[in-house]
N, C-alpha and C positions, 0 to 999 in steps of 0.2 A: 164752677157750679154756684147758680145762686140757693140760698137759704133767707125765708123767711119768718119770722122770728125763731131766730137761735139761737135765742138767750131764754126762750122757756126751757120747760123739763123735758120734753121732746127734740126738740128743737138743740139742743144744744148738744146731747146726745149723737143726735145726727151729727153734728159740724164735727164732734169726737171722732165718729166711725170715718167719715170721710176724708177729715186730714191726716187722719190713722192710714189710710188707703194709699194715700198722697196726691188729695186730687186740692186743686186749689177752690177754694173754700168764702164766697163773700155772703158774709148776714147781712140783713137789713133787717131790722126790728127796731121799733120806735118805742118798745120797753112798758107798753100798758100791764103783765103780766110777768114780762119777764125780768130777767136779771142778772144784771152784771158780772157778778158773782160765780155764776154758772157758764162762763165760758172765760172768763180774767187768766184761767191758762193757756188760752187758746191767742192770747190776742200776742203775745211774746212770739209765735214761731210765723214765719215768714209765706207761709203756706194758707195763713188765716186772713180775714180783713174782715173788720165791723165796721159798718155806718150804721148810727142812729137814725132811721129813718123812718115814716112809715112809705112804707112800700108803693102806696098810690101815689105821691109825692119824687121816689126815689129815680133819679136818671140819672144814668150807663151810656158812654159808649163802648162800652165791653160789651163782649157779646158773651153770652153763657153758653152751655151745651147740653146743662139741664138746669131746671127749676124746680126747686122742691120748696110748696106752697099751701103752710098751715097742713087742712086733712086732706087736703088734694096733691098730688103730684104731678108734676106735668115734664115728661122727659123727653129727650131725642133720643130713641133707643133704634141705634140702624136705619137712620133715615127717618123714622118715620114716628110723631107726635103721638103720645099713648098720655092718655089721663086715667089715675086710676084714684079710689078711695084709698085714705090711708093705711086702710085695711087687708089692701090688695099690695102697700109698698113692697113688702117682701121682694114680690116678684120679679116688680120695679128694678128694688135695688140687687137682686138676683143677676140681672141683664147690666145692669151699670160695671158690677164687677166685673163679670165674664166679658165685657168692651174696653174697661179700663183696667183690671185689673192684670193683664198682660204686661203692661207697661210697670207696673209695680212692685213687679218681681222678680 
């Protein structure tokens, strides 16, 4: 999964829940706001990976299976490309679990 900045107060939160889940986990955040500090235990376990980056700039040949970006999310949930308000992740991550969280348990 990619994360974009997940070194803010959101943001890092998420990369918490996620490598909590056990899903593999890359930030990119080029740190205008956020901070280091706010994921420095995240970056020890093998599950994590930070690049300084800003995100318009950042190239991957990984492929991700979702993206979670700023207040928007933008995920593969069953095929099929859902963008939702941050507002609406819940549901979001409602479906992420109930796809990956199989696997996790």
């Amino acid at each position: 999964m990619l994360v974009t900045g997940g070194a803010g107060f959101i943001g890092s939160w998420l990369c918490d829940v996620l490598v909590g889940l056990g899903a593999d986990v890359t930030d990119v955040d080029d740190l205008p706001t956020g901070r280091i500090k706010n994921i420095d235990h995240l970056t020890k376990n093998p599950l994590f990976k930070f690049v300084e980056s800003d995100v318009c700039a950042f190239g991957s040949k990984e492929k991700f299976d979702f993206i979670w970006y700023g207040k928007f999310i933008l995920a593969r949930v069953l095929g099929f490309a859902v963008l939702v308000l941050f507002e609406g992740s819940f549901l979001v991550f409602s479906a992420v679990y109930a796809r990956l969280g199989k696997a996790f348990r």
